[in-house]
C-alpha positions, 0 to 999 in steps of 0.5 A, spaced: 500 500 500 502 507 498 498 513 498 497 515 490 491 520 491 493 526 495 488 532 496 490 537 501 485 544 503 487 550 502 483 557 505 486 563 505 490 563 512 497 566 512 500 557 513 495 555 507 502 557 502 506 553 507 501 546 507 501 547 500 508 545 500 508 540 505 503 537 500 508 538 494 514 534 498 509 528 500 506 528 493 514 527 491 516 521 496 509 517 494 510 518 487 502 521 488 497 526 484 496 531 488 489 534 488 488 541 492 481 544 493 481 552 496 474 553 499 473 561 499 468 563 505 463 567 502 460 572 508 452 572 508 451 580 505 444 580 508 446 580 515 450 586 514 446 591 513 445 594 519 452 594 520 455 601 519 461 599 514 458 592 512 459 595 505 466 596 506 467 589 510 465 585 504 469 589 499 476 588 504 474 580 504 473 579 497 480 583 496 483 578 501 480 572 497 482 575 490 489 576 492 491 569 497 487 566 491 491 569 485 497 567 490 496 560 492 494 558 484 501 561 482 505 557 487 501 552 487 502 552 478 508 553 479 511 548 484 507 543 480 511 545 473 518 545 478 516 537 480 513 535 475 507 532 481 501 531 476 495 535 479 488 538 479 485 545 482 479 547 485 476 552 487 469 552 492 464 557 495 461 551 497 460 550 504 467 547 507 464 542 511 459 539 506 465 540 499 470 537 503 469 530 506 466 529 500 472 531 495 477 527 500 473 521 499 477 520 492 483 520 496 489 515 499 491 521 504 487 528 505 492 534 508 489 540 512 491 545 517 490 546 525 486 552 526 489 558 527 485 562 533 489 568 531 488 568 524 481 568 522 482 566 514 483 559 518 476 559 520 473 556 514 467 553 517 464 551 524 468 545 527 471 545 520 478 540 522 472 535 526 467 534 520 473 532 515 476 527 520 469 524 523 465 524 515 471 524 510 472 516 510 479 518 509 486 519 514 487 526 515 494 528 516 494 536 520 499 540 519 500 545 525 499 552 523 506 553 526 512 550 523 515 549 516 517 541 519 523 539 514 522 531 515 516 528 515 515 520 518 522 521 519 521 518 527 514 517 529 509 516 535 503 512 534 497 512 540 495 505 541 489 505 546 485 498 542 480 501 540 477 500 533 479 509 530 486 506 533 488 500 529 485 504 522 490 510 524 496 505 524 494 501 518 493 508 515 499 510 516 503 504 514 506 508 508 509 512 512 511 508 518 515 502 514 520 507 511 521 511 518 527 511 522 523 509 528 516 508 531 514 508 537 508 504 540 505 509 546 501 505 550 498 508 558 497 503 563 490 502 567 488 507 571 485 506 579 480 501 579 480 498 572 483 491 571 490 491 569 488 486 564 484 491 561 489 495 557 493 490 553 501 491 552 503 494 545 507 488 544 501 485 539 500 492 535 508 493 534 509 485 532 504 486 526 507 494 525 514 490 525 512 486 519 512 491 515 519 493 515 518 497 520 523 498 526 519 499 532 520 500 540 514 499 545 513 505 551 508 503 555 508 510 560 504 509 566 497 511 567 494 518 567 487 521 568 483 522 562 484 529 561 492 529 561 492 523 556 493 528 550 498 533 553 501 526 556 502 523 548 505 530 546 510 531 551 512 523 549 513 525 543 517 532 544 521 528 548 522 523 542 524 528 537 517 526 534 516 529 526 509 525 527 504 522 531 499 517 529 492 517 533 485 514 533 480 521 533 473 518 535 467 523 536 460 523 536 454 529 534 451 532 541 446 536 538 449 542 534 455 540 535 461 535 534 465 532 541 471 529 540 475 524 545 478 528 549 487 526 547 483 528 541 481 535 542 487 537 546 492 534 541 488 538 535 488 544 539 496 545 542 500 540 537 507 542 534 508 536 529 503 534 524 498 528 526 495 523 522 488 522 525 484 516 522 476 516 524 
């Protein structure tokens, strides 16, 4: 297996143009096509009216659209003439949390970006990063909105917790992880109370990681409540020198919004190394 069909997301956020060449040098090591969909948000004009300088708001945000636009389908035409990584371009007024899981179907790996809270081009639609990841079908690598990250899978840590969105990350991610220097399989020990042989070691997960070549180790960290296990898994991980962690996402709707598993959240939210999410 290989990643042969990429498709990245681009918005008009100041780290679309470096995720754009983050998807360019992975199309390159997979010998994939690259596909990119831009979503360009479109404020409802109706409900400014009774704004004083609504007029004005409009006209800046279509300037701020017609610029980044303009600018990313140069970059993007011209990295593609550079490396000769055959591609396609979209570009979409449609609502970014319908258009996109449906686009990313059609893909092997889908890159996109972590929200950005100080950059408000980032947010292209409500809960954007969870729709995608919970509805695509497809693995979801997020890039952090800071960083240009030079290696990729290069050293890469996998949470391993048993569950079903777990054991889809890990073979998801089997492209990367088998050319890797090194994985590391993270697993937590039980907390007060639960049954020790409830969580099981890593030792199953890393001999089938194994036969694909890789080269794994297993930590197995001791339990923590379930409100640190994110912040847990990314301090593990900076101390590794990770360039990728690889994790389950599970969620579910509660009435009009998206909750994610609580690792989830929290490494979505403060993560400093691209992540490979699988639902």
């Amino acid at each position: 297996m290989s990643y042969k069909s990429l498709l990245v997301h681009l918005d008009t956020s100041q780290a679309a143009a470096r995720r754009l060449e983050f998807a360019f040098r992975l199309a390159r090591r997979f010998d994939a096509r690259l596909s990119a969909i831009l979503t360009l948000t479109q404020p409802e004009s109706g409900s400014f009216y009774v704004m004083a300088g609504s007029a004005e708001f409009l006209a800046e945000h279509e300037r701020i659209n017609r610029e980044q636009r303009q600018l990313l389908e140069r970059a993007f035409n011209a990295e593609a003439a550079r490396t000769g990584v055959p591609v396609d371009w979209r570009v979409t007024t449609a609502y970014a949390n319908e258009v996109v899981p449906a686009a990313a179907r059609f893909a092997d790996l889908v890159i996109a970006g972590q929200f950005d809270p100080n950059d408000p081009e980032s947010l292209v639609a409500n809960q954007f990063l969870e729709h995608l990841i919970l509805d695509a079908g497809r693995p979801v690598l997020v890039v952090p909105y800071v960083g240009t990250f030079a290696t990729i899978g290069t050293r890469v840590v996998i949470a391993w917790d048993q569950s079903r969105e777990a054991a889809r990350a890990v073979a998801d991610a089997l492209p990367i992880v088998r050319t890797a220097k090194q994985t590391t399989i993270v697993t937590l020990g039980a907390e007060g109370g639960e049954p020790p042989e409830s969580r099981l070691p890593g030792a199953d997960i890393a001999a089938v990681v194994t036969r694909h070549g890789a080269t794994v180790t297993v930590d197995e960290l001791p339990a923590v409540p379930a409100a640190a296990v994110g912040d847990t898994l990314l301090s593990h991980a900076a101390d590794l020198g990770a360039d990728l962690i690889v994790m389950g996402c599970y969620g579910h709707a509660r009435w009009r919004e998206l909750v994610l598993g609580g690792a989830s959240r929290t490494v979505l939210k403060s993560m400093t190394v691209p992540v490979l999410m699988s639902h």
